[in-house]
Backbone as ProteinMPNN parsed JSONL, in Angstrom:
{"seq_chain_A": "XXXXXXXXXXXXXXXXXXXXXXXXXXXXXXXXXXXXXXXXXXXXXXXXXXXXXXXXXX", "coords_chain_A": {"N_chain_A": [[0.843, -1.167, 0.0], [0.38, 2.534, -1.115], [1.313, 5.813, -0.785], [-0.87, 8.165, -1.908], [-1.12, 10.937, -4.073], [-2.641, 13.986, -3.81], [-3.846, 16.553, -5.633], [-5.145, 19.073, -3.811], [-4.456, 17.446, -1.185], [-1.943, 18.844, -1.394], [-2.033, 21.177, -1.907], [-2.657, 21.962, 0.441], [-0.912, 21.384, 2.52], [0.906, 23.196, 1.169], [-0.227, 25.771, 2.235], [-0.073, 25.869, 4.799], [2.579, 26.501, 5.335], [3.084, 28.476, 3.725], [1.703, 30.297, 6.129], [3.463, 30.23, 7.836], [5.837, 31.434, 7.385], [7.168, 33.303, 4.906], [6.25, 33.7, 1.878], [7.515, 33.954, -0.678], [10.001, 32.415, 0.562], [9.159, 30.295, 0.992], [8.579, 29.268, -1.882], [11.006, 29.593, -2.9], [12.478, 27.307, -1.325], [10.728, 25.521, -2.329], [10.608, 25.152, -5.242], [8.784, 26.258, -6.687], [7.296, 28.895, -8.403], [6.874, 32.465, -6.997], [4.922, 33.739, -7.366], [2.854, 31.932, -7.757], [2.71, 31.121, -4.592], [2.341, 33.38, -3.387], [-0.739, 33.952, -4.238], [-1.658, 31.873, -2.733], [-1.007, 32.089, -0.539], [-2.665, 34.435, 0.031], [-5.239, 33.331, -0.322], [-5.192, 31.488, 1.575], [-5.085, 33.778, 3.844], [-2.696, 35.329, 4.811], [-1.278, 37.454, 6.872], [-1.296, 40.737, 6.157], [0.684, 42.245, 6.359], [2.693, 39.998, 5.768], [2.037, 39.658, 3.145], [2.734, 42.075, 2.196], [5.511, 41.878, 2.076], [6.008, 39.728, 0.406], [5.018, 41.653, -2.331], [6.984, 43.067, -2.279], [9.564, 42.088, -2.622], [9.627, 40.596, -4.761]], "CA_chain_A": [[0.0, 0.0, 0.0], [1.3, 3.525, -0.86], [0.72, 6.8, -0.48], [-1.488, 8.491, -3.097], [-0.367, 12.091, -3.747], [-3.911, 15.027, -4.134], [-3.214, 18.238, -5.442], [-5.686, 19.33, -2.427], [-3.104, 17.556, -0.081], [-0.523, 18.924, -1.619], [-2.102, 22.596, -1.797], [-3.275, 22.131, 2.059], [0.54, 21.62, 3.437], [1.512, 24.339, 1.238], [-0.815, 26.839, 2.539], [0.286, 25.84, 6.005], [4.039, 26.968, 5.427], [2.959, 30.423, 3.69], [1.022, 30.942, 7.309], [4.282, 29.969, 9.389], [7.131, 31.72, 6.741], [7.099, 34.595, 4.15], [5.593, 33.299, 0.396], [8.829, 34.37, -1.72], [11.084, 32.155, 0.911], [8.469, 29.109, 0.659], [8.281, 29.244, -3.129], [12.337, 29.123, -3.274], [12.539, 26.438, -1.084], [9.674, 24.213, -2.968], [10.905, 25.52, -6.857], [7.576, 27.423, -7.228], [7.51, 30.53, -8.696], [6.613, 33.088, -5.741], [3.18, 34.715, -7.252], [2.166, 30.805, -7.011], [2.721, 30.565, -3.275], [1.793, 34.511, -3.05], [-1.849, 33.64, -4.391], [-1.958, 30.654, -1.786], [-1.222, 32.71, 0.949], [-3.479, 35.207, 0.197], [-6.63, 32.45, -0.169], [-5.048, 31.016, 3.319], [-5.835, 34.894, 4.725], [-1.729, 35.461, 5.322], [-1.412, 39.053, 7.428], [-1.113, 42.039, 5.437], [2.316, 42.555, 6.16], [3.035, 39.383, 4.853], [1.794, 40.396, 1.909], [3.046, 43.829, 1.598], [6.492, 41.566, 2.315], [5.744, 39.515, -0.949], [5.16, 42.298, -3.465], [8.491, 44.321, -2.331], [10.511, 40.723, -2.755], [9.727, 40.126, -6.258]], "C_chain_A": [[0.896, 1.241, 0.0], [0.585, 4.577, -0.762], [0.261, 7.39, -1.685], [-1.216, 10.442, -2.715], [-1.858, 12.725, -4.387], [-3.194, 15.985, -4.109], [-4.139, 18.591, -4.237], [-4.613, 19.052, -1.048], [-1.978, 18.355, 0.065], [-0.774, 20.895, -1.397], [-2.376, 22.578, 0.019], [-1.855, 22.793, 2.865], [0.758, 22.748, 2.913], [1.149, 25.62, 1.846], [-0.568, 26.792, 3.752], [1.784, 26.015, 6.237], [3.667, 28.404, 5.268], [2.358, 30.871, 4.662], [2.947, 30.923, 7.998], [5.258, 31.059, 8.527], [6.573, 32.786, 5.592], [6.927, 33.154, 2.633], [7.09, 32.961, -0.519], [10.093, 32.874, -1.031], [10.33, 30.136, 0.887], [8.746, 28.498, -0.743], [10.052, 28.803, -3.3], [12.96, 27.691, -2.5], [11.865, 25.06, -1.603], [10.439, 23.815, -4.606], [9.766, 25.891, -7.404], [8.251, 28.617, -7.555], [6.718, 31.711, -7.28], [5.315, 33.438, -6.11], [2.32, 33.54, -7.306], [1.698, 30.55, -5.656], [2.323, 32.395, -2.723], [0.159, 34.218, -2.93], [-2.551, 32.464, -3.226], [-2.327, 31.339, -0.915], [-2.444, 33.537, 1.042], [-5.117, 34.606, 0.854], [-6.362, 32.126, 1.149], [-5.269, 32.515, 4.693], [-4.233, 35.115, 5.854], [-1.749, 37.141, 5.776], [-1.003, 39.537, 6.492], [0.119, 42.725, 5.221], [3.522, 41.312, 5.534], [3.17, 39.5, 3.39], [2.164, 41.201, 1.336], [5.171, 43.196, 1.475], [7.118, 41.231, 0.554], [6.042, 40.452, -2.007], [6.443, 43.249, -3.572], [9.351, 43.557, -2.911], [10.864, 40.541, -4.268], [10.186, 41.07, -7.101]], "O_chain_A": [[1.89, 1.317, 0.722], [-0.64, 4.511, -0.655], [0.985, 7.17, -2.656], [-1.151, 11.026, -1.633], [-2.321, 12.134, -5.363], [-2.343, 16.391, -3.317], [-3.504, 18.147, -3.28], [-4.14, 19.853, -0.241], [-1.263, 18.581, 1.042], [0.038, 21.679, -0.905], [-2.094, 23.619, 0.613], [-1.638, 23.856, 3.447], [0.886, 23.658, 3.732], [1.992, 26.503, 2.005], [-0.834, 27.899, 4.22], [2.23, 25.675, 7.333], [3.777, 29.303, 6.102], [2.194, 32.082, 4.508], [3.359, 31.893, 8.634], [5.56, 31.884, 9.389], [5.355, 32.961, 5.568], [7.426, 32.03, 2.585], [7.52, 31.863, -0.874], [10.89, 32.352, -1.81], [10.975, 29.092, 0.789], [9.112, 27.325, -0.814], [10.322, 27.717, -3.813], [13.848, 27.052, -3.065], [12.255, 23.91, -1.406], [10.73, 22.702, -5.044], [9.678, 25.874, -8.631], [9.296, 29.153, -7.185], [5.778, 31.147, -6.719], [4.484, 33.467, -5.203], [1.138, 33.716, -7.011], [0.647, 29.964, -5.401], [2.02, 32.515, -1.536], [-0.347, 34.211, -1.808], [-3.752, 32.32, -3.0], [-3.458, 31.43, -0.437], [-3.212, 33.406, 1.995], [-5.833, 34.987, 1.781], [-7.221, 32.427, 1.977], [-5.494, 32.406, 5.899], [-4.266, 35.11, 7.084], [-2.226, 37.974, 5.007], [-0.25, 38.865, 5.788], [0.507, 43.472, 4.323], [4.649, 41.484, 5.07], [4.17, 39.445, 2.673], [2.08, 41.303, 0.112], [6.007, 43.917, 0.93], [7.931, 41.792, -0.181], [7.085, 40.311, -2.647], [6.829, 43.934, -4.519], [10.049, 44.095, -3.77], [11.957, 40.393, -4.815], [10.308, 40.821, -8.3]]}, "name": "protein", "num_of_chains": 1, "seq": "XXXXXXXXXXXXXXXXXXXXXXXXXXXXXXXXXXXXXXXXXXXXXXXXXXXXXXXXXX"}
């Protein structure tokens, strides 16, 4: 028996890093592009200064 991989799973964990860590530093650690893991965060409701962190980064 193995593990079966869901984009849903796979978007869940990620949206639970862009809460703990900045988007831009997620995205370079995964090999996303950052306005991928920007858009995440946003839907996950990442603070505002997160955010404002994001668009200076890129």
């Amino acid at each position: 028996m193995g593990f079966t991989h869901t984009r849903q799973g796979h978007t869940s964990a990620i949206r639970q890093l862009v809460l703990q860590a900045p988007a831009p530093v997620i995205a370079q650690a995964l090999g996303y592009h950052d306005k991928s893991t920007t858009r995440i965060a946003t839907a996950a409701g990442a603070p505002l200064e997160e955010l404002r962190f994001v668009a200076h980064s890129s």
